[in-house]
N, C-alpha and C positions, 0 to 999 in steps of 0.2 A: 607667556607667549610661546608659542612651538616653531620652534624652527624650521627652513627648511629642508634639512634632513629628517630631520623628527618627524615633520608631516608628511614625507617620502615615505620611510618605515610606515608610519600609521597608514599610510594606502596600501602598500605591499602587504600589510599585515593582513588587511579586510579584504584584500583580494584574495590571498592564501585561505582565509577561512569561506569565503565566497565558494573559492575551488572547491575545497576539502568537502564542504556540503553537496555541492554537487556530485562530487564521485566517491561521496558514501556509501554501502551497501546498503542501509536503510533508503536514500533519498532514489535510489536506482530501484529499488523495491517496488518505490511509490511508481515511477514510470512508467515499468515495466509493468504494473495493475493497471494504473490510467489507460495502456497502448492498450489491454486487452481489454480492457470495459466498453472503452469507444466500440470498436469491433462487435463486440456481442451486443452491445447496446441497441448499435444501428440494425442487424442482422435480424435481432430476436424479439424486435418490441412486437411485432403483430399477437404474438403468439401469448407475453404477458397479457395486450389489450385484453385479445378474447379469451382469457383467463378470470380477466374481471368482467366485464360483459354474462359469462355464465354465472359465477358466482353470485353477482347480483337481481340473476333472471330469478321472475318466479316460476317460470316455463323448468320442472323437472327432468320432461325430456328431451329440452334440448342439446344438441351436439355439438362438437366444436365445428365440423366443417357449416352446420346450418347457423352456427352465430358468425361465422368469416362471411357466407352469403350475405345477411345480414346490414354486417356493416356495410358492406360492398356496394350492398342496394342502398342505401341510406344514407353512408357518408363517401360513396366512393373508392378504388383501391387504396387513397390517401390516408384514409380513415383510419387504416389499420394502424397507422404508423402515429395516433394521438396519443397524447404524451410522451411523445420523443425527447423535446427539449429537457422535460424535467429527470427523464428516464438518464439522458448524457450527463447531467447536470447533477444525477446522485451516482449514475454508476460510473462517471469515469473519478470521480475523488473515493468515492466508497468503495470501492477496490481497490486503487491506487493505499487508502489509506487501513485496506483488507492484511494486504500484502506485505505493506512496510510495517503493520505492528506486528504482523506473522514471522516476520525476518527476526523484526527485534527480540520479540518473546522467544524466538528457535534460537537467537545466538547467546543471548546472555541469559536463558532460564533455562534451555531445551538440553538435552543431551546428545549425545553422537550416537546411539542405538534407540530411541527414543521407544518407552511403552503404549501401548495403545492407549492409555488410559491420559500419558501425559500428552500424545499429539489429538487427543479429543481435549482436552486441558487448554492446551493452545490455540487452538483451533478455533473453541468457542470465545477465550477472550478478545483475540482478534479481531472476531464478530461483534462484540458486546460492545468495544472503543467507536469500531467504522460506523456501524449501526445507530449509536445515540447520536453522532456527527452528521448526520446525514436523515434522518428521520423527518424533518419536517419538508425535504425533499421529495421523501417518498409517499407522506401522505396527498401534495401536491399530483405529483404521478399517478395516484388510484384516483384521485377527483376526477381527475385529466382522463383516465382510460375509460371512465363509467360515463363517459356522454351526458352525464346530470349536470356537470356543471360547466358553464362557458366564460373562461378567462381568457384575456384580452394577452396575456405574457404571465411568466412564472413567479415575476416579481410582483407583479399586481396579484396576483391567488395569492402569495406569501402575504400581502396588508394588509387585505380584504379580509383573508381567515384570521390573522391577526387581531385587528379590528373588532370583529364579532364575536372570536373565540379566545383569544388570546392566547397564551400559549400555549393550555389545555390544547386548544383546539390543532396546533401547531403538531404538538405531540400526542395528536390522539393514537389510540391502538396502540403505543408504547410496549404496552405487557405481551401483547398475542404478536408482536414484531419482533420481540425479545424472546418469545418461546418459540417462533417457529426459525428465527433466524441464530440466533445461537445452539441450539442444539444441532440445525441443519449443519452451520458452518463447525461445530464439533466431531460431531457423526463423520460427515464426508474427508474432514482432514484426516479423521484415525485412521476409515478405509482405504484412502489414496495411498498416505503415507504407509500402510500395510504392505499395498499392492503394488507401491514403486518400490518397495524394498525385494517383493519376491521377483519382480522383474525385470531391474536393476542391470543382472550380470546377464540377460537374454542378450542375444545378438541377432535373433532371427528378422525383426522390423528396427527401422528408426528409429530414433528415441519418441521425436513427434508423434508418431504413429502409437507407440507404448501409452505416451503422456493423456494421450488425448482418451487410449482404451479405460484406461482407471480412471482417468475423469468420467466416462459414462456410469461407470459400475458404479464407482460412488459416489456421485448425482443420484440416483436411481435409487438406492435405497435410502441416502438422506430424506428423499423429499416425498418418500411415502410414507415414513415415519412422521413428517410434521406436516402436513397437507392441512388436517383441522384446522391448527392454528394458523392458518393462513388464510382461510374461510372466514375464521372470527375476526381476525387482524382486517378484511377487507370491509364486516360491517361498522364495525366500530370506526374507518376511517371516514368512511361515506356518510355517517349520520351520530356524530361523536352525542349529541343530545339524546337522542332514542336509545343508543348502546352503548351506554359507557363503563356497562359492568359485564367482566366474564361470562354469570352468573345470567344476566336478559339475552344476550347473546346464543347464548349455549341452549336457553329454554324457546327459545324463538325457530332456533334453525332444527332442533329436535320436533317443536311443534309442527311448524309448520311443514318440513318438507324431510324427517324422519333422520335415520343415520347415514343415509346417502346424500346430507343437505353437505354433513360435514368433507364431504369428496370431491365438491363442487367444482368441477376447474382442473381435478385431478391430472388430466390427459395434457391439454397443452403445459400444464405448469411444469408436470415431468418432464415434456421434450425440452420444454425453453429451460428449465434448470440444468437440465442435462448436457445439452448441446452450448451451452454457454459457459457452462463450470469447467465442462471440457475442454474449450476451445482458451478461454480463460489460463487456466494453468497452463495449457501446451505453448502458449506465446508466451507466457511468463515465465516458463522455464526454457524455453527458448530464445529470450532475452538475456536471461541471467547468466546461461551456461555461454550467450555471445562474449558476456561481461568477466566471464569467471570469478563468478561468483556463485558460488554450494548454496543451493537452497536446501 
C-alpha cells in the first residue's frame, strides 16, 4: 500500500516531469514549428493546390495564373484552399516534429561552428524522421489538391486508401518524397545556416527581416535542385497502380511531355516553398530567441 505521503511525492514527482517536458528545448522546438506550420499552412495552400493541378495537367502550356482562373471558375475562390485540413494536419506536426529533431540533432550531434557539410547532415536527417511520420498525410493532401478524388473528411481517405491499398498505398511515393524532401531540407539548412552565420553580427535590419532574407535565398535554390522529384513523387501518389516504379514514372513524363514535363509546377512550388520556409524559420527563431533558447 502507498501512503499518503508516498502518493503525495508520487504526484509531485509526475508533475515535475509533466513540467520538465513541457519547458524542454526539444518540446519548445516542437511549438514553435507547430506555430509556424499553422501560419504557412493557412497562407500558402492555394499556391501548393495549383502546384498539383499543373503537375497533373496534360495541358503543357498551361500557367499558373490560368490554372488559379480555373479553379476559380470551377470550384470557386474556396477551391483553392482544398486540401487544407490534411495540409494543417501534416504540416503543423511535420514541422513542429521538423524543428524539434533539428534542435536535438544540433544539440547533442552538432557542433558550435558547424561545416556545411554537417549542417546539410542535419538538416537532411531531420527531414528523413518528420517525413516518414507524416507521409500518409501528405499522400492524402495531393489526393485532396488534384480534384480526382472526393472525400467526405481525412479520416475516411485514410480507410478508404487503406482498405484498397493498404499501406503500400498509405505510403505511396515514399522514395521520390524522400528524394525531394530530404536533400531539399539538407540543402536549404547548410545555405541558411551559412548565411546566418555571415549575417549574424549585421545590425543594419532586424533580425526578423535577416531571418526571413536567408530563408528566401535558401528556399530558392533548395527547390530548384529538387523540383523533378517532386513531379515524380506527385504521379506516383495520385495513381500508386500505374507508377509505382521510378523507372514508369520517369519514362512517362520524358515521353510524354519531354524535359520541361519534369519542371511542372516549378513557379508556384518555388514561391510557396520560398515564402513559407521563410516565414517558417523567422517565427521559429522568433519564438525561440523569445524563449532563450540558441537555435
Amino acid at each position: 500500500m502507498t501512503d499518503k505521503n508516498g502518493a503525495t511525492a508520487t504526484g509531485k514527482n509526475s508533475q515535475h516531469e509533466i513540467h520538465s517536458i513541457y519547458n524542454s528545448p526539444v518540446f519548445k522546438s516542437f511549438m514553435a514549428g507547430a506555430i509556424s506550420g499553422t501560419c504557412s499552412a493557412i497562407l500558402f495552400q492555394p499556391l501548393d493546390l495549383v502546384k498539383t493541378r499543373l503537375q497533373k495537367s496534360d495541358n503543357v502550356g498551361l500557367g499558373m495564373f490560368a490554372a488559379i482562373r480555373n479553379v476559380v471558375r470551377q470550384e470557386k475562390i474556396t477551391g483553392l484552399w482544398n486540401g487544407l485540413i490534411p495540409s494543417l494536419v501534416r504540416c503543423v506536426p511535420g514541422i513542429g516534429f521538423h524543428f524539434a529533431s533539428l534542435h536535438w540533432l544540433k544539440s547533442t550531434f552538432g557542433s558550435e561552428n558547424p561545416h556545411p557539410f554537417e549542417s546539410a547532415l542535419i538538416g537532411a536527417s531531420a527531414r528523413t524522421i518528420a517525413g516518414i511520420l507524416v507521409l500518409p498525410v501528405t499522400v492524402m493532401k495531393t489526393r485532396y489538391e488534384s480534384g480526382d478524388f472526393h472525400y467526405s473528411g481525412l479520416l475516411q481517405a485514410l480507410r478508404l486508401t487503406y482498405r484498397k491499398e493498404g499501406f503500400r498505398g498509405l505510403y505511396s511515393g515514399l522514395g521520390p518524397t524522400m528524394l525531394r524532401d530530404v536533400p531539399f531540407s539538407g540543402i536549404y539548412y547548410m545555405f541558411y545556416s551559412q548565411l546566418r552565420t555571415l549575417t549574424r553580427d549585421k545590425q543594419t535590419f532586424t533580425a526578423p527581416y535577416i531571418h526571413f532574407t536567408n530563408g528566401i535565398l535558401a528556399s530558392c535554390l533548395a527547390s530548384l535542385v529538387t523540383q523533378p522529384a517532386d513531379v515524380i513523387k506527385t504521379y506516383m501518389q495520385l495513381n500508386p497502380q500505374k507508377y509505382a516504379k521510378f523507372s514508369t514514372v520517369i519514362i512517362y513524363i520524358y515521353t510524354e511531355l519531354g524535359l520541361v514535363g519534369f519542371w511542372r509546377g516549378i513557379v508556384p512550388r518555388t514561391v510557396r516553398r520560398t515564402l513559407m520556409s521563410a516565414m517558417s524559420w523567422t517565427v521559429y527563431e522568433e519564438i525561440m530567441r523569445a524563449c532563450n533558447i540558441k537555435t
